[in-house]
C-alpha positions as CSV (number, residue, x, y, z in Angstrom):
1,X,26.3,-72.2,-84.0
2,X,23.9,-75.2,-83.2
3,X,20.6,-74.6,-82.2
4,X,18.9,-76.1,-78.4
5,X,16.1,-78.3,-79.3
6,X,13.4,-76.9,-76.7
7,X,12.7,-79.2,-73.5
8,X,9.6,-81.4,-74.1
9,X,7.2,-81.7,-71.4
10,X,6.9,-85.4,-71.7
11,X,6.0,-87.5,-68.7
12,X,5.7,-86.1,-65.0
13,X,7.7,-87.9,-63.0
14,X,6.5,-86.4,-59.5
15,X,2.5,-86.0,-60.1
16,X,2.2,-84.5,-56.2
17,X,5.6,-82.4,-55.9
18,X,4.0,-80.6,-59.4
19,X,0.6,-80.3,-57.1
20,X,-0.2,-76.2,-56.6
21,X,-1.4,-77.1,-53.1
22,X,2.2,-78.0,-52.5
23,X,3.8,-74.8,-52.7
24,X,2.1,-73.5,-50.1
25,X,4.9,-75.3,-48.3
26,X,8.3,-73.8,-47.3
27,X,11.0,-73.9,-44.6
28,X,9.1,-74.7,-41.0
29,X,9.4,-71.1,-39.3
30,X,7.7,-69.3,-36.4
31,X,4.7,-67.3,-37.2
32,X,5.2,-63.7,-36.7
33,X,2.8,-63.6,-33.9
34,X,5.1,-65.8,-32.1
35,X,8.4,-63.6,-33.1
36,X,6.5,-60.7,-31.3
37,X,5.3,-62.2,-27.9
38,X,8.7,-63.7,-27.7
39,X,10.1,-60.2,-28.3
40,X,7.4,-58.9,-24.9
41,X,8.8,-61.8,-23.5
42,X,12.2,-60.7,-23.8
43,X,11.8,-57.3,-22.9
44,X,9.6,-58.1,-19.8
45,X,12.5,-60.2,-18.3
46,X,14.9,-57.5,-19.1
47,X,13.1,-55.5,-17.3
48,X,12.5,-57.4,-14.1
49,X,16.1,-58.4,-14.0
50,X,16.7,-54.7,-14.1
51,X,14.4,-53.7,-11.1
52,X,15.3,-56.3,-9.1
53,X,18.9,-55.0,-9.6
54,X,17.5,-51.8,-8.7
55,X,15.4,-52.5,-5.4
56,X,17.9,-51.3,-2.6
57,X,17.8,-47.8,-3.0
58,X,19.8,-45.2,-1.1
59,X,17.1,-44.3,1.2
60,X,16.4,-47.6,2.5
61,X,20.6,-47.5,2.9
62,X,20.6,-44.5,4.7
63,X,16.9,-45.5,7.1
64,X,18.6,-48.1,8.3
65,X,21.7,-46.7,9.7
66,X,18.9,-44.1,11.4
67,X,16.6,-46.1,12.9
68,X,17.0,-49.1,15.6
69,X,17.3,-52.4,13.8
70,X,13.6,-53.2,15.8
71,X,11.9,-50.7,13.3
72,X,13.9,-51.7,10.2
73,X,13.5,-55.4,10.4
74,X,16.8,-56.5,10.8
């Protein structure tokens, strides 16, 4: 069995990819405050869309087969 010569460091060839400062980089991604108000976001529209399917309720049905149109508004 042969033996691997070990690597040699020799000369960099990318001086600033080899920079530390540089791998504070990474994929471009939304901070996690972000991710959270666009989760409120979410959730607030859900529930508007919700109670505006929900604003004609049974009473106001049933008050305006009651009373005159005049007092209903219609």
């Amino acid at each position: 069995m042969k033996k691997i010569p070990p690597k040699t460091t020799g000369k960099i060839r990318n001086y600033v990819a080899r920079n530390p400062l540089m791998g504070k980089g990474g994929a471009h991604v939304k901070a996690k405050s972000g991710e959270r108000f666009a989760g409120k976001q979410k959730m607030r529209r859900e529930a508007r869309e919700w109670k505006s399917s929900r604003d004609i309720s049974p009473l106001v049905a049933v008050a305006s087969c009651m009373f005159p149109p005049i007092l209903t508004g219609c």
